[in-house]
N, CA, C and O atoms as a GROMACS GRO file, in nm:
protein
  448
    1UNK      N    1   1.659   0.673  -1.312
    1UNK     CA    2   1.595   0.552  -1.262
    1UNK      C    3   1.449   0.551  -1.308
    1UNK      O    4   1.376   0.649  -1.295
    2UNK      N    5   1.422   0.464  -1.348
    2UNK     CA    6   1.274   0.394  -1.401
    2UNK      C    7   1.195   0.413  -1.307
    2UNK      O    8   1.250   0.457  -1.206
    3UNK      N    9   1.059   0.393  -1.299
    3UNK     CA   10   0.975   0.369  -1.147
    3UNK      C   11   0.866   0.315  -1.160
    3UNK      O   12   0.785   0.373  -1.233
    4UNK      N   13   0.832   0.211  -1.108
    4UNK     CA   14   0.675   0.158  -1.123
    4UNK      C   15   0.591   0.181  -1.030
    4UNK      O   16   0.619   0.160  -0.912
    5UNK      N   17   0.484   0.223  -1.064
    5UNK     CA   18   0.342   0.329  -0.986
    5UNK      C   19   0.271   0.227  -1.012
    5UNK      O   20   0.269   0.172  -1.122
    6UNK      N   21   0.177   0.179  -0.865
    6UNK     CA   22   0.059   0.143  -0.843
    6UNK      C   23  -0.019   0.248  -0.772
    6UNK      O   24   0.013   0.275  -0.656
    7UNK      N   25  -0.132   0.319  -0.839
    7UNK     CA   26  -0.217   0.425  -0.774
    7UNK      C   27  -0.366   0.328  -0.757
    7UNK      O   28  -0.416   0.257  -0.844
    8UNK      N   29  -0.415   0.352  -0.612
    8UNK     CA   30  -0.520   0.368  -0.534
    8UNK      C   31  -0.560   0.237  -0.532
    8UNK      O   32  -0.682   0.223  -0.535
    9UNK      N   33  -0.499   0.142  -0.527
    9UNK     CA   34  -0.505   0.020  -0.481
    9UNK      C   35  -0.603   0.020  -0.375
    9UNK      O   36  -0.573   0.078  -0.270
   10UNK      N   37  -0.739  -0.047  -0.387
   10UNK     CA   38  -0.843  -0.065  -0.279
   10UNK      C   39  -0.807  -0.153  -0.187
   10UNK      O   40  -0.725  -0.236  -0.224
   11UNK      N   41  -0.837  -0.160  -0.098
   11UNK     CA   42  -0.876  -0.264   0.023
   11UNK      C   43  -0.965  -0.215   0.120
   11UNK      O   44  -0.986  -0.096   0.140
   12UNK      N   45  -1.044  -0.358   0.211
   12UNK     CA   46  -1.130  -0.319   0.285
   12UNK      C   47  -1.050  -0.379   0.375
   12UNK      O   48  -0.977  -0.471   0.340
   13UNK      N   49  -1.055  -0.324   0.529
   13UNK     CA   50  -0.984  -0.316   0.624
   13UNK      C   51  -1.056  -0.259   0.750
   13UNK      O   52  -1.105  -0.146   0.750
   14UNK      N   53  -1.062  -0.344   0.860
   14UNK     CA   54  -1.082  -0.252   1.000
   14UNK      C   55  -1.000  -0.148   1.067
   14UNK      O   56  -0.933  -0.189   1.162
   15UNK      N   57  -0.991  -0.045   1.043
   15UNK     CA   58  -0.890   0.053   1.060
   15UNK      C   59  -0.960   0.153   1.171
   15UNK      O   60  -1.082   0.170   1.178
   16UNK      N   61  -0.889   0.200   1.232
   16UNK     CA   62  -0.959   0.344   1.362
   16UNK      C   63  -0.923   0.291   1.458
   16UNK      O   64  -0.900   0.176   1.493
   17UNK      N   65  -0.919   0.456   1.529
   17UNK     CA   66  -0.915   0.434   1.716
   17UNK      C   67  -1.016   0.418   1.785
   17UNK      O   68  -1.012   0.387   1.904
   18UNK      N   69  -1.128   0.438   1.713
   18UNK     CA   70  -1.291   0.451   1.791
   18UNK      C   71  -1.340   0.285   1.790
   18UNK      O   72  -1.351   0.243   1.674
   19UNK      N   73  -1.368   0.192   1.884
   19UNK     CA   74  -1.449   0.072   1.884
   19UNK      C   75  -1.524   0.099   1.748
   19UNK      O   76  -1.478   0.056   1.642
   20UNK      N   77  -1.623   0.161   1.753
   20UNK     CA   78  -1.693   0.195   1.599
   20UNK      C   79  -1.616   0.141   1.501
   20UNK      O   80  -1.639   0.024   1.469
   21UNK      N   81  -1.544   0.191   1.455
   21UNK     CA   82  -1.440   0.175   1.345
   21UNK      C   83  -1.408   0.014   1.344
   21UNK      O   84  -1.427  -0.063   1.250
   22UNK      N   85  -1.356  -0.016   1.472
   22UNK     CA   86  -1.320  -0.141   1.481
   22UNK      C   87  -1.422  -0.276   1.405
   22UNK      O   88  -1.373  -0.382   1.368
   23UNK      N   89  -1.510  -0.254   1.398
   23UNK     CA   90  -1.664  -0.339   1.387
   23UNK      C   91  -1.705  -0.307   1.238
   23UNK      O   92  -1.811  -0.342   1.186
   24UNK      N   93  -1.619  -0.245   1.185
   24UNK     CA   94  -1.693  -0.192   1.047
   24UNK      C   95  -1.554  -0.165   0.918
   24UNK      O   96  -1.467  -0.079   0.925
   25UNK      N   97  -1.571  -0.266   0.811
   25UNK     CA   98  -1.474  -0.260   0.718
   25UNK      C   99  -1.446  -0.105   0.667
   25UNK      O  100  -1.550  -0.040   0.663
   26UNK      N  101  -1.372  -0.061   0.643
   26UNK     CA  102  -1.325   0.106   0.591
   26UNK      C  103  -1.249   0.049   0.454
   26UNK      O  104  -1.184  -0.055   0.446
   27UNK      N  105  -1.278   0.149   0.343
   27UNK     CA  106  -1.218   0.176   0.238
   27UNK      C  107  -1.066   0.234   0.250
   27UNK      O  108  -1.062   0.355   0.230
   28UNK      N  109  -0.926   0.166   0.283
   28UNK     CA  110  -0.800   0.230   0.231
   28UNK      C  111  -0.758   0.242   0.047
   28UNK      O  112  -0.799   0.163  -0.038
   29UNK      N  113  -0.692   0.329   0.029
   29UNK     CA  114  -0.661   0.326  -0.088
   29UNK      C  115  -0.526   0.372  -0.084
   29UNK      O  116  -0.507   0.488  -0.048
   30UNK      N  117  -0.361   0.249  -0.137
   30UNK     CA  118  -0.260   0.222  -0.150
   30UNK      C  119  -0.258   0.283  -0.256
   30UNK      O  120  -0.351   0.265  -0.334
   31UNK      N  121  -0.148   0.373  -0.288
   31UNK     CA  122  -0.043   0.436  -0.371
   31UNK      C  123   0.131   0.326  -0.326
   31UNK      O  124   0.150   0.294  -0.208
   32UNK      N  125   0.233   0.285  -0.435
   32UNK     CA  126   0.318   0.245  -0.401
   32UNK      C  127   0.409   0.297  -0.523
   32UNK      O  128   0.371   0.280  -0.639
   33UNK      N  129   0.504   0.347  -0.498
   33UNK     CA  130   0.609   0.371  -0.639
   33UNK      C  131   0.731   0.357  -0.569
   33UNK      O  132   0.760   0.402  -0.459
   34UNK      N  133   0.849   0.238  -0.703
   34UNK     CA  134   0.919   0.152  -0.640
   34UNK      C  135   1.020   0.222  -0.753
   34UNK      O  136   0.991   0.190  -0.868
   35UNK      N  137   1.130   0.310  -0.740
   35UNK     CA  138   1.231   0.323  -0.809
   35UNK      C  139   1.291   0.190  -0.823
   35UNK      O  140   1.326   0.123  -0.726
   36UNK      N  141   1.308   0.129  -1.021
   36UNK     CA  142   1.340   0.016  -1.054
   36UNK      C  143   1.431   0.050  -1.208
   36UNK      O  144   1.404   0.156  -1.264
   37UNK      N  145   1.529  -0.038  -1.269
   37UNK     CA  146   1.567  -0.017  -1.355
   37UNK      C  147   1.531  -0.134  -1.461
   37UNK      O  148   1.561  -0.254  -1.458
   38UNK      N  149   1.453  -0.056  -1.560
   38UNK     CA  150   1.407  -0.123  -1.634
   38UNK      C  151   1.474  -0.130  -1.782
   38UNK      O  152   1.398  -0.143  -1.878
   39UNK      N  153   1.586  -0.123  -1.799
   39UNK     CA  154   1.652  -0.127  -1.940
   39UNK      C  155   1.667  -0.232  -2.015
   39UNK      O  156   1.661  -0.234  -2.138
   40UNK      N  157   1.698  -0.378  -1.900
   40UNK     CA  158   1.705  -0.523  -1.894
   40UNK      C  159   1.587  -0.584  -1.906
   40UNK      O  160   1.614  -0.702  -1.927
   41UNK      N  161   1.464  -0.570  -1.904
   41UNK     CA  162   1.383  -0.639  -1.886
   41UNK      C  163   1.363  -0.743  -2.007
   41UNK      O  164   1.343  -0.865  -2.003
   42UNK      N  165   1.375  -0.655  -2.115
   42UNK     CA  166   1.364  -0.761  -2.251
   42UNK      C  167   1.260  -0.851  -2.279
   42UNK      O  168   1.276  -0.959  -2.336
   43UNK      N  169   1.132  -0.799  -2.232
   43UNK     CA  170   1.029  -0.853  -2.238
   43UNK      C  171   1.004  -0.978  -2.148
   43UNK      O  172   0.912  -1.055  -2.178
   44UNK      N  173   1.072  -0.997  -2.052
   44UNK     CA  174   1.086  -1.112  -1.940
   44UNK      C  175   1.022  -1.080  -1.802
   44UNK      O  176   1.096  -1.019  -1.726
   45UNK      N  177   0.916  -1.105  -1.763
   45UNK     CA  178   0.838  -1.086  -1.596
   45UNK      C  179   0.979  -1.131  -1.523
   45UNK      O  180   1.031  -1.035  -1.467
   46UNK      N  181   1.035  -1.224  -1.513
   46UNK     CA  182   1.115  -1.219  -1.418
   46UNK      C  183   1.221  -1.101  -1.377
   46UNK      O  184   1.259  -1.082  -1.261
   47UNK      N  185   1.258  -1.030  -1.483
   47UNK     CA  186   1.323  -0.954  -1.523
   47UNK      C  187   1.307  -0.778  -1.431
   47UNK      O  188   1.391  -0.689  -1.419
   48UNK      N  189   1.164  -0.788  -1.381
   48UNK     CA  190   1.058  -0.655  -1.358
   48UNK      C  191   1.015  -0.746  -1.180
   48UNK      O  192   1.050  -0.840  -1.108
   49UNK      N  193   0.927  -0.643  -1.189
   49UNK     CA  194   0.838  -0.668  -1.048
   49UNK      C  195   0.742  -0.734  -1.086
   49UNK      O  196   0.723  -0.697  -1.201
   50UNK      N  197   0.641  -0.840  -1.049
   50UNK     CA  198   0.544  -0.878  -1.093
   50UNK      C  199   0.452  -0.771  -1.004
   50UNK      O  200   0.456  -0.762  -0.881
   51UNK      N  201   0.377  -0.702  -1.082
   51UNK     CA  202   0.289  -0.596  -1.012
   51UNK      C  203   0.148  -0.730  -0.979
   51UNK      O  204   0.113  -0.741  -0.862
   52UNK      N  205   0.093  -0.802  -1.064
   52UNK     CA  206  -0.049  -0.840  -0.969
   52UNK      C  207   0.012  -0.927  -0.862
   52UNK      O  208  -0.050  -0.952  -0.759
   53UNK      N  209   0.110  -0.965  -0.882
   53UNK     CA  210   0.154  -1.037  -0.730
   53UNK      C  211   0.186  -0.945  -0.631
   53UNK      O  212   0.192  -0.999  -0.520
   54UNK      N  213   0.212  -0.814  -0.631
   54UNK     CA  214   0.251  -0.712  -0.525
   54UNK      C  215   0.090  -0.660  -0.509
   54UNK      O  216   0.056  -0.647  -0.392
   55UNK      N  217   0.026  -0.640  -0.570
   55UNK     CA  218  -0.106  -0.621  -0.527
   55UNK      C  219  -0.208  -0.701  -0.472
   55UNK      O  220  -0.314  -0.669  -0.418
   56UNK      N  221  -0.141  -0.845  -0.504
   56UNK     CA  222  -0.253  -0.900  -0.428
   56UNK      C  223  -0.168  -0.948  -0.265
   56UNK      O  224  -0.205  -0.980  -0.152
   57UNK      N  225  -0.067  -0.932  -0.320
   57UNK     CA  226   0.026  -0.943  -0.146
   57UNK      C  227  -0.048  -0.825  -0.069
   57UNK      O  228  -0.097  -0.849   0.041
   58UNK      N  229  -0.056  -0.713  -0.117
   58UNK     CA  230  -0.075  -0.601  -0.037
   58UNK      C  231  -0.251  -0.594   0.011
   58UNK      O  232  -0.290  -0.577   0.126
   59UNK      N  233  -0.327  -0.611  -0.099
   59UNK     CA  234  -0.451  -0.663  -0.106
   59UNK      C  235  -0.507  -0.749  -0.007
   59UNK      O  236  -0.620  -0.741   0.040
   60UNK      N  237  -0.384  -0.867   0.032
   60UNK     CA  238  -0.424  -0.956   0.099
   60UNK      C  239  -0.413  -0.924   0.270
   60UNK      O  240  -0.496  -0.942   0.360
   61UNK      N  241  -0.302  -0.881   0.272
   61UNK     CA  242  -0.227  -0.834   0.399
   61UNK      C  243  -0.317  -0.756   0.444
   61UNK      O  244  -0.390  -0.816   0.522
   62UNK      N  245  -0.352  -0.622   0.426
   62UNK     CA  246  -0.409  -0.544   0.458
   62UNK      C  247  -0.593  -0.623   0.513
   62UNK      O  248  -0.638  -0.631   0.627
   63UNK      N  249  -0.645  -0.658   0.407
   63UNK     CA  250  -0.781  -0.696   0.412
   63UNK      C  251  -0.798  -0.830   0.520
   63UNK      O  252  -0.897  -0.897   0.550
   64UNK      N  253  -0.663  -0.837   0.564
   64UNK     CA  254  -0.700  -0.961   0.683
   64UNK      C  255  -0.614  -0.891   0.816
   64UNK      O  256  -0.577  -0.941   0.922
   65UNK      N  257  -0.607  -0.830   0.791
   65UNK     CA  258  -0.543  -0.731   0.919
   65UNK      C  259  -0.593  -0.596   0.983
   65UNK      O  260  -0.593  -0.499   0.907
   66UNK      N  261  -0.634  -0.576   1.108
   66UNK     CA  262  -0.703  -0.484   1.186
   66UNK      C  263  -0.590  -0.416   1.249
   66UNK      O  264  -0.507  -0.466   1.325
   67UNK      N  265  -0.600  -0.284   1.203
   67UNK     CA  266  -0.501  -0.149   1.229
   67UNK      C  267  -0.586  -0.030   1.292
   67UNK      O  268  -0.687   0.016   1.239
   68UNK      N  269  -0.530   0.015   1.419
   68UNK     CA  270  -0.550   0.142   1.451
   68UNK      C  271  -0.523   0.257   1.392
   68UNK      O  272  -0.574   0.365   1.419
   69UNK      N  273  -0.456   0.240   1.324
   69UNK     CA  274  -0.417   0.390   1.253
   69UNK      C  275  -0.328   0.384   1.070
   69UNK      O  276  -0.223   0.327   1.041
   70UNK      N  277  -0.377   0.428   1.023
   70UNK     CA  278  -0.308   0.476   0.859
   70UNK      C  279  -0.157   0.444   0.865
   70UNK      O  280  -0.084   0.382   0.788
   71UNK      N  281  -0.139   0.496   0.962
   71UNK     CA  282   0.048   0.514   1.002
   71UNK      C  283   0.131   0.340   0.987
   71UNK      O  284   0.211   0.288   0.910
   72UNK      N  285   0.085   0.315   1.060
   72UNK     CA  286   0.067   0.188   1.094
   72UNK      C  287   0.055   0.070   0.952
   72UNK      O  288   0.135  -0.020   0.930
   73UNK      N  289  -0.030   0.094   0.896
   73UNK     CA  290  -0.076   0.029   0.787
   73UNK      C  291   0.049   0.052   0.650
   73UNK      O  292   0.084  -0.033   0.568
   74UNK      N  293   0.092   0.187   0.662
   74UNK     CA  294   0.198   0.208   0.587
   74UNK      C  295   0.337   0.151   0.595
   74UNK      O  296   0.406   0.102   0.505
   75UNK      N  297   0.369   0.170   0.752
   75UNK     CA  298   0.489   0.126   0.772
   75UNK      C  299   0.465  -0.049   0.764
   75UNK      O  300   0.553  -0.121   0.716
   76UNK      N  301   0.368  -0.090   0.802
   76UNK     CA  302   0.362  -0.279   0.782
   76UNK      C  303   0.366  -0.287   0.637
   76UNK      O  304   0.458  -0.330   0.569
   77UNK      N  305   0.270  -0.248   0.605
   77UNK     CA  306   0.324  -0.263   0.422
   77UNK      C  307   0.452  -0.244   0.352
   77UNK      O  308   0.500  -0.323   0.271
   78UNK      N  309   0.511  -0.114   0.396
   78UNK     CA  310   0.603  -0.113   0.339
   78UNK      C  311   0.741  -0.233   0.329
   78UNK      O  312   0.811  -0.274   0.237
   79UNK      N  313   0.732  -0.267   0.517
   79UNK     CA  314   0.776  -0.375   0.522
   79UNK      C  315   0.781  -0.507   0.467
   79UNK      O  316   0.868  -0.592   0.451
   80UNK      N  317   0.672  -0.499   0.447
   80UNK     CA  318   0.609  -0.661   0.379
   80UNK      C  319   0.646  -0.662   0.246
   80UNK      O  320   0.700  -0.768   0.214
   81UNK      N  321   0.627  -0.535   0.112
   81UNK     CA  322   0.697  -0.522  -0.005
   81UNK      C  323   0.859  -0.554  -0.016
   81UNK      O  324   0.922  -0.623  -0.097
   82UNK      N  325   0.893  -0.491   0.079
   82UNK     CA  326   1.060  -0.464   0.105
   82UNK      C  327   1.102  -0.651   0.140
   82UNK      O  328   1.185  -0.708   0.070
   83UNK      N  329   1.054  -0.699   0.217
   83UNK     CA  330   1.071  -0.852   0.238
   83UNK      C  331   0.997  -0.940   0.125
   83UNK      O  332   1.057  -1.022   0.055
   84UNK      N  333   0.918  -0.924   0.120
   84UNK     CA  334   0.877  -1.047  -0.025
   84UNK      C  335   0.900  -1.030  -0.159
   84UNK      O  336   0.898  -1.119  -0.244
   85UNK      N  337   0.930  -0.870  -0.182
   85UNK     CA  338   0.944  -0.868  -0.319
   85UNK      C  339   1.090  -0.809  -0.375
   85UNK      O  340   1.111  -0.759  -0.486
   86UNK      N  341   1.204  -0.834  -0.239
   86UNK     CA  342   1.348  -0.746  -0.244
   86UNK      C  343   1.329  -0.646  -0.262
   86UNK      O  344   1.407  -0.624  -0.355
   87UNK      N  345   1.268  -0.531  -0.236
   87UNK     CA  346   1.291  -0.407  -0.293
   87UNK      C  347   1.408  -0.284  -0.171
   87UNK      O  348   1.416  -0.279  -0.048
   88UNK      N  349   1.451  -0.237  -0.236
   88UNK     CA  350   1.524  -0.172  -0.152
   88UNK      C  351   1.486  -0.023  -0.117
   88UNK      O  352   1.524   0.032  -0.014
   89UNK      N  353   1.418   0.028  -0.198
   89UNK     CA  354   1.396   0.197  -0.150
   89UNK      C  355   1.243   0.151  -0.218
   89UNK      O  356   1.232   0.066  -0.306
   90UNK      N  357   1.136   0.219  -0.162
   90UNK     CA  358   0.978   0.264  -0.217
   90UNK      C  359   0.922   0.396  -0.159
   90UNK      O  360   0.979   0.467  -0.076
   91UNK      N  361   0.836   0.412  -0.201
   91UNK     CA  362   0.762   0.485  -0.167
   91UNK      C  363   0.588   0.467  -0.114
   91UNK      O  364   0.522   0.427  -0.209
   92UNK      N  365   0.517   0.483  -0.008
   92UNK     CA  366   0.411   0.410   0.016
   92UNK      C  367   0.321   0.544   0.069
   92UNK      O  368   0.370   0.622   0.152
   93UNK      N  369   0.169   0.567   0.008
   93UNK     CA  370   0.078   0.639   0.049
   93UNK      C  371  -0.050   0.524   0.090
   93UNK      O  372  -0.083   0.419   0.036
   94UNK      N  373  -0.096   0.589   0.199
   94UNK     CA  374  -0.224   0.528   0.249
   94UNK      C  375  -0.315   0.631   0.298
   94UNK      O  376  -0.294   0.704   0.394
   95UNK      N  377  -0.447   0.633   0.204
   95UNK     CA  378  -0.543   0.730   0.197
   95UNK      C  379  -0.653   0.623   0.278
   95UNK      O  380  -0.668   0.501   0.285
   96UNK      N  381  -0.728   0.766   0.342
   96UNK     CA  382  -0.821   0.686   0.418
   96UNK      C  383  -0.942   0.733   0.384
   96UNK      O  384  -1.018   0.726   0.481
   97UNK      N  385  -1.002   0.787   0.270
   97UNK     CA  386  -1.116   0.862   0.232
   97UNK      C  387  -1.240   0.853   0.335
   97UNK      O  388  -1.284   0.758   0.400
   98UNK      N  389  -1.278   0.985   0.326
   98UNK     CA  390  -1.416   0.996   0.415
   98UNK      C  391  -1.358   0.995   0.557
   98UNK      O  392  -1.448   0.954   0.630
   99UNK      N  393  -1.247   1.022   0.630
   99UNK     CA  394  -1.191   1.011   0.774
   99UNK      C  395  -1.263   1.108   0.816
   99UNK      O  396  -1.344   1.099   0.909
  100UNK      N  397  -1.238   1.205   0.751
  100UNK     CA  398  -1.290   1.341   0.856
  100UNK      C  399  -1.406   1.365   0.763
  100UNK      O  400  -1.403   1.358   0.640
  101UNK      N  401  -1.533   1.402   0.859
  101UNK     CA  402  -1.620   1.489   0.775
  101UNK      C  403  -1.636   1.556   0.676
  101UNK      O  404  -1.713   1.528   0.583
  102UNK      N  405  -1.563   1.655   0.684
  102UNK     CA  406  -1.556   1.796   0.592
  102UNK      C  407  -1.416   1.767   0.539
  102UNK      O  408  -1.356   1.873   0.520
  103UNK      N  409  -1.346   1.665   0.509
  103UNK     CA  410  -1.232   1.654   0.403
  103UNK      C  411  -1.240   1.499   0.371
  103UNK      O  412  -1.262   1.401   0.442
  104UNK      N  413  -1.205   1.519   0.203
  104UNK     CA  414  -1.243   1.424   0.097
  104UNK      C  415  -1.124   1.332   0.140
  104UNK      O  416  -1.138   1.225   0.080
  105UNK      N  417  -0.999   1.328   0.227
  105UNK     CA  418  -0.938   1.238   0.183
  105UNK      C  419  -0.813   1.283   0.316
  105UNK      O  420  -0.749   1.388   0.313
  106UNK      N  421  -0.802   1.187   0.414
  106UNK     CA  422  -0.624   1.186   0.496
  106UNK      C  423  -0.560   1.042   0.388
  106UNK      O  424  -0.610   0.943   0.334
  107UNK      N  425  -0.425   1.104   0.399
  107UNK     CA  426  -0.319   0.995   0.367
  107UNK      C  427  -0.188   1.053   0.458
  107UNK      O  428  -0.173   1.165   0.506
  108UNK      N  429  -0.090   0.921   0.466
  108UNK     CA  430  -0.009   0.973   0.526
  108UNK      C  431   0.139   0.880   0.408
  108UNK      O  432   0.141   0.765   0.365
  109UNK      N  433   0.218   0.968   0.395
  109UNK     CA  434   0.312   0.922   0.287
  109UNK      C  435   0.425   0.859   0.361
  109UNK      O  436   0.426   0.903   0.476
  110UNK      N  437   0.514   0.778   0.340
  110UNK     CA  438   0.622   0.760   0.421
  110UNK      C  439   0.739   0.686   0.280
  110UNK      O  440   0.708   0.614   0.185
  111UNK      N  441   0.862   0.738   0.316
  111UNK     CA  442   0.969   0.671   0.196
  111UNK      C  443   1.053   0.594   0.294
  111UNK      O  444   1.098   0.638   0.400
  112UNK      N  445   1.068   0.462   0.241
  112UNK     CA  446   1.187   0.382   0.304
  112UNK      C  447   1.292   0.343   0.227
  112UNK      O  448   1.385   0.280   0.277
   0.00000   0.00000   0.00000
């Protein structure tokens, strides 16, 4: 099986459990890889995923939506790919850089 990778997809987003957080846009960064078969495509977009339309779906969703937690943000996304763009199995990471002090980077991975 083929697979198409979108790595570190930005968005700004109100994300956290702390009020703080709440009041202040945070940097997420989306990883998505969508096992797809690409043998057919034949040079045809319809044929494939349109990737800037899945990024700006995800882009959009996220950056107008206030989440308590990473977890959260993954499993709605994933959902939202899986419904607008048919997909049947993905894969979805959501990094939250700068969460903790003294580490460069939480993500939490989830496969549906």
């Amino acid at each position: 099986m083929d697979l198409l990778q979108i790595s570190a997809l930005s968005a700004m987003t109100h994300v956290g459990i702390h009020d703080w957080e709440q009041r202040i846009r945070q940097k997420l960064l989306i990883d998505v890889k969508i096992p797809i078969d690409l043998t057919a495509v034949n040079n045809q977009l319809t044929n494939t995923i349109d990737y800037q339309a899945l990024c700006e779906c995800i882009t959009s969703y996220v950056e107008s939506t206030s989440f308590s937690l990473i977890e959260t943000v993954a499993e709605n996304v994933s959902a939202l790919i899986k419904e607008k763009f048919n997909i049947k199995e993905l894969t979805l990471t959501v990094s939250k850089p700068q969460a903790i002090k003294n580490a460069s980077n939480i993500s939490v991975t989830i496969h549906r």
